[in-house]
C-alpha positions as CSV (number, residue, x, y, z in Angstrom):
1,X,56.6,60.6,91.0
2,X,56.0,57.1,89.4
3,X,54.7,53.8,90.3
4,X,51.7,51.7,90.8
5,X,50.3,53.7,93.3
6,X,51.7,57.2,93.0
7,X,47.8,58.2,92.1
8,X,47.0,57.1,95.5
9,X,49.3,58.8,97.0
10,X,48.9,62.2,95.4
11,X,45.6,61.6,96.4
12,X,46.1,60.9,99.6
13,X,48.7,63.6,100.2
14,X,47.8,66.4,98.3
15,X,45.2,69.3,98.6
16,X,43.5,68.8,95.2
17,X,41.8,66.4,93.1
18,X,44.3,64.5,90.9
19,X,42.0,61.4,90.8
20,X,40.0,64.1,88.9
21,X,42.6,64.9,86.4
22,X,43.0,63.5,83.0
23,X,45.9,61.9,81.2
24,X,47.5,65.4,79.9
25,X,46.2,67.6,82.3
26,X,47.6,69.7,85.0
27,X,46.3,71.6,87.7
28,X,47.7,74.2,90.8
29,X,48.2,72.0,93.9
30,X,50.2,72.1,97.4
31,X,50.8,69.8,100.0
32,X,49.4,71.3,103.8
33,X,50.8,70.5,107.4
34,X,48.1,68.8,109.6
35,X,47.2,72.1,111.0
36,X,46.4,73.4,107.2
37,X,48.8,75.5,106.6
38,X,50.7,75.2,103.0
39,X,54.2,73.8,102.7
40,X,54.5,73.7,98.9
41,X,52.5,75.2,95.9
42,X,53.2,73.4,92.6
43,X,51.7,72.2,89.2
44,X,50.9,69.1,89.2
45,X,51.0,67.2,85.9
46,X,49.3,63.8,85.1
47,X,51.7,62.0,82.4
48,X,49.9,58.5,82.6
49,X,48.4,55.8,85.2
50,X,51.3,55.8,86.8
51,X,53.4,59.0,86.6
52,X,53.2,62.5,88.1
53,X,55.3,65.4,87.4
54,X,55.2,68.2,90.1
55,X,56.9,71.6,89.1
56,X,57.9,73.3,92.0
57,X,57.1,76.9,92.6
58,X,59.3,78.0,95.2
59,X,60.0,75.1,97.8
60,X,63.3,73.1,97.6
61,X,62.8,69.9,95.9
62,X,65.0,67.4,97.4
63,X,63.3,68.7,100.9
64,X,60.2,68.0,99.7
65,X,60.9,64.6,98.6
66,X,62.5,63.7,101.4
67,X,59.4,64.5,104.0
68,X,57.3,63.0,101.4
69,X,59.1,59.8,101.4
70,X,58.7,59.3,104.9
71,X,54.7,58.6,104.1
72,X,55.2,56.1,101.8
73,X,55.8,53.3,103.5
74,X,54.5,50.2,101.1
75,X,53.0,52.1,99.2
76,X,54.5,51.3,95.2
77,X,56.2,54.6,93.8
78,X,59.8,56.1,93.3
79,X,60.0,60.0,94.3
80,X,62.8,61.6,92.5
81,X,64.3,65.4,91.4
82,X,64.3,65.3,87.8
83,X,67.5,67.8,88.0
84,X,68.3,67.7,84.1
85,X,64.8,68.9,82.8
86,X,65.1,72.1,82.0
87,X,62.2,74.5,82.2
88,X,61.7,77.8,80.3
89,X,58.8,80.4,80.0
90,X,57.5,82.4,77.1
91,X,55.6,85.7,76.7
92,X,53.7,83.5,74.2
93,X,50.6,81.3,73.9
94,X,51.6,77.5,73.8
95,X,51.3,75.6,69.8
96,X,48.3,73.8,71.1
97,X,48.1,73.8,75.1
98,X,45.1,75.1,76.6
99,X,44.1,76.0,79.9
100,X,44.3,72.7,82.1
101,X,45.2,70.7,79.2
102,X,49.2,70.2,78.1
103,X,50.7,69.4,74.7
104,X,53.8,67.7,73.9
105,X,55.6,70.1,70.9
106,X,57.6,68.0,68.1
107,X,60.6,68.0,70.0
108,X,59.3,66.3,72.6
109,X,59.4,69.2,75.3
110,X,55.8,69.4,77.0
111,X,53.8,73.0,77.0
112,X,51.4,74.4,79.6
113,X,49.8,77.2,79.0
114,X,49.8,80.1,81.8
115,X,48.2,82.8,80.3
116,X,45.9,84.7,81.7
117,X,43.9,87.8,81.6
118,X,45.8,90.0,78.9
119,X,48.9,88.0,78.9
120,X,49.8,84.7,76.9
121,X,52.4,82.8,78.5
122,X,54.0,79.2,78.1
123,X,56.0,77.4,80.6
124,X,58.0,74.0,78.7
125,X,59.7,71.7,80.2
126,X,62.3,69.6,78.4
127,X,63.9,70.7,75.1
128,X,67.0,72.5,74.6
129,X,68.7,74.4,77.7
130,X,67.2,77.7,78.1
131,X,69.3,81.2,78.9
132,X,68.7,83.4,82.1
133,X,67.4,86.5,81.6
134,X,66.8,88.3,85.2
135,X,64.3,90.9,83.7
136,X,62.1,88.5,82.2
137,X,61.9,86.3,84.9
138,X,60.9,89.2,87.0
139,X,58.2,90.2,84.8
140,X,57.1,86.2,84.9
141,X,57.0,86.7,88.6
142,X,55.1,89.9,88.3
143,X,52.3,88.5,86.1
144,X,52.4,85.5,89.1
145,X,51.6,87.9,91.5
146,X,49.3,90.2,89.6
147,X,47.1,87.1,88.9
148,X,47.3,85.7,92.6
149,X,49.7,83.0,92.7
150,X,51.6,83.2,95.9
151,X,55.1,82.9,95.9
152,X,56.5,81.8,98.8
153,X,59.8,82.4,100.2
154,X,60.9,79.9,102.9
155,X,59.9,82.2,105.9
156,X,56.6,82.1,104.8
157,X,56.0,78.7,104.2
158,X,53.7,76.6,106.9
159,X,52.2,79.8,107.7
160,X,48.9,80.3,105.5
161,X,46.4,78.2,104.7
162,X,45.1,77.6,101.1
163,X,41.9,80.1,101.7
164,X,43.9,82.8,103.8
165,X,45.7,82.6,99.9
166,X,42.6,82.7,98.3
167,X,44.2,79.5,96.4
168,X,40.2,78.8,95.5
169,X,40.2,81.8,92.8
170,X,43.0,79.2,91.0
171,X,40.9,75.9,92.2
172,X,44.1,74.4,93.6
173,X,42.2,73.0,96.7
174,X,39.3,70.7,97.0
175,X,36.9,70.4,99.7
176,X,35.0,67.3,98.3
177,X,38.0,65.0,97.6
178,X,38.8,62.5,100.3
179,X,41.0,62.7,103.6
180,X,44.5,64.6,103.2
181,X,46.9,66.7,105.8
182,X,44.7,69.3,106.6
183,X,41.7,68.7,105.4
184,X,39.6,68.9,108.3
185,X,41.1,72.1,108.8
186,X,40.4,73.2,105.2
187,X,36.8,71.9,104.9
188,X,36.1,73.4,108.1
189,X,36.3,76.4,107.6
190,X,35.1,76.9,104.1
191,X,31.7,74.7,105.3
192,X,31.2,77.0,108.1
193,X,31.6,80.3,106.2
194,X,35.0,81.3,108.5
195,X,36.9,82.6,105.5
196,X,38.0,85.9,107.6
197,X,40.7,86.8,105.7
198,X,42.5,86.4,101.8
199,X,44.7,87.2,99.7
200,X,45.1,91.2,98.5
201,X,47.3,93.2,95.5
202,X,49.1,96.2,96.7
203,X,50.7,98.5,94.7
204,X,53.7,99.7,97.1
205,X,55.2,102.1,94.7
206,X,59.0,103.2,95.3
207,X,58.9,101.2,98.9
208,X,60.6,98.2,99.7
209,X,58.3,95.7,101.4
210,X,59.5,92.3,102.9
211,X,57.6,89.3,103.2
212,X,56.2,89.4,106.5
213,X,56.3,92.9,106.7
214,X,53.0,94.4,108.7
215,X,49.9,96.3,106.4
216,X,48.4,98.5,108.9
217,X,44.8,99.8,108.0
218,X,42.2,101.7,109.8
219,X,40.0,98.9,110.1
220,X,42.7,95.4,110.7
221,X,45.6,94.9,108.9
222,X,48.0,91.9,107.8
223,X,50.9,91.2,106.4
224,X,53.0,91.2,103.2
225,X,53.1,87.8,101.7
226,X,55.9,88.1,98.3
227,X,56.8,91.1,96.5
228,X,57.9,91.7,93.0
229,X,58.4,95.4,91.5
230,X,56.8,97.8,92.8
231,X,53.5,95.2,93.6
232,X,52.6,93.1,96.5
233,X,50.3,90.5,97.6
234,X,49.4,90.8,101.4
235,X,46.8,88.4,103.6
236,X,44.2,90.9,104.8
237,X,40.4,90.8,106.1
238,X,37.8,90.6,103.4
239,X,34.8,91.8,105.3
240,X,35.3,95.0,105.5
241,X,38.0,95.1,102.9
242,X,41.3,97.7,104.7
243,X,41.6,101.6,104.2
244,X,44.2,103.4,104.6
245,X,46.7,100.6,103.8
246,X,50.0,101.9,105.3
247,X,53.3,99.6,105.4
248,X,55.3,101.3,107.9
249,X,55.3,105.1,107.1
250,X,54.2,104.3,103.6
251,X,50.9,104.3,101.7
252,X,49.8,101.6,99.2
253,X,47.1,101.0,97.4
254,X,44.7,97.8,96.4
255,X,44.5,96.3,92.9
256,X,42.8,93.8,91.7
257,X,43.4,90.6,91.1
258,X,43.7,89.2,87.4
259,X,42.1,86.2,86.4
260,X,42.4,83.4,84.1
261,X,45.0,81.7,86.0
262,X,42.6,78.7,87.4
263,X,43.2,75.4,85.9
């Protein structure tokens, strides 16, 4: 995202601050339907005045381009897939990122660092091509999960809203910030206390769960959100928090949630 006003219209579009962000800093955003509900999670990177990289968690790019482009209208920015960056993550802390703030390595790749509580991971974009290793990335995916970023498939996309993600334990959402799809919806409900329900861990074991598959507990259930591994994260009431967590015939069990991941 470049131009003039591509600031604005991050501002404008998206769920978080990125007036608020520095030159060289990144933070977990998304972009919400007008009812609130989350169509894409990203990073969102602030390069300079005028640029904006997002990376893309799960949602296809060109699609999201192409319904963002139809609110530009005059406003003065190019949206574009950047196809030939390529992007590669290490089970190691970055040579000088930290937290919300990047770092450009001597080869000109730039380094965010993901780690969080016991884990120290780097995600780099740019550089030299990267090979795919399946097990790795599945561990990556795990640590997502463990930590409480979402990932969503395409059948659940539109259907949560940032708190029902419990998107506030990585501040990916503002509720002070200015007008934006779904804001109404958003500030609503966190200024009149109606968080019912968030996001939970499950450990699932040897079953295979589905996104979208049904948690039944003795006191409300919900359903499965992603799944990685033997772990899951599910949208379930807070207040009481579920016993008996059963998907299907199955028992599971509640973790916590890692932190650290906030930016």
């Amino acid at each position: 995202m470049h131009g003039r006003d591509a600031i604005a219209f991050a501002q404008a579009q998206f769920m978080n601050d990125v007036a608020g962000l520095a030159t060289g800093q990144w933070q977990w955003n998304g972009w919400l339907t007008p009812k609130g509900r989350v169509v894409a999670l990203f990073a969102l990177l602030r390069v300079d005045d005028e640029t904006l990289r997002l990376l893309l968690l799960d949602a296809d790019p060109a699609g999201l381009v192409a319904r963002l482009q139809g609110f530009v209208f005059r406003s003065k920015l190019t949206l574009a897939v950047d196809a030939d960056v390529t992007v590669a993550g290490a089970f190691a802390a970055p040579g000088s990122a930290r937290g919300a703030q990047a770092s450009v390595d001597e080869d000109g790749a730039t380094e965010l660092d993901l780690g969080g509580v016991g884990d120290a991971r780097t995600l780099r974009l740019g550089g030299a091509p990267a090979t795919i290793d399946p097990v790795a990335h599945g561990r990556w995916r795990a640590l997502d999960l463990a930590h409480g970023l979402p990932r969503l498939e395409a059948s659940q996309l539109e259907q949560w809203t940032p708190q029902q993600l419990s998107l506030d334990r990585l501040r990916a959402f503002s509720v002070k910030k200015g007008c934006y799809p779904g804001q109404e919806i958003v500030a609503r409900t966190h200024f009149l206390g109606q968080v019912k329900r968030g996001l939970a861990r499950l450990a699932i074991g040897a079953g295979a769960v589905s996104p979208g598959d049904e948690v039944s507990a003795a006191t409300g259930g919900g359903r499965i959100v992603c799944a990685q591994g033997p772990e899951a994260l599910a949208v379930l009431p807070l207040d009481p928090p579920p016993a008996d967590l059963r998907v299907g015939d199955t028992p599971v069990e509640a973790l916590p949630l890692l932190d650290g991941l906030a930016r």
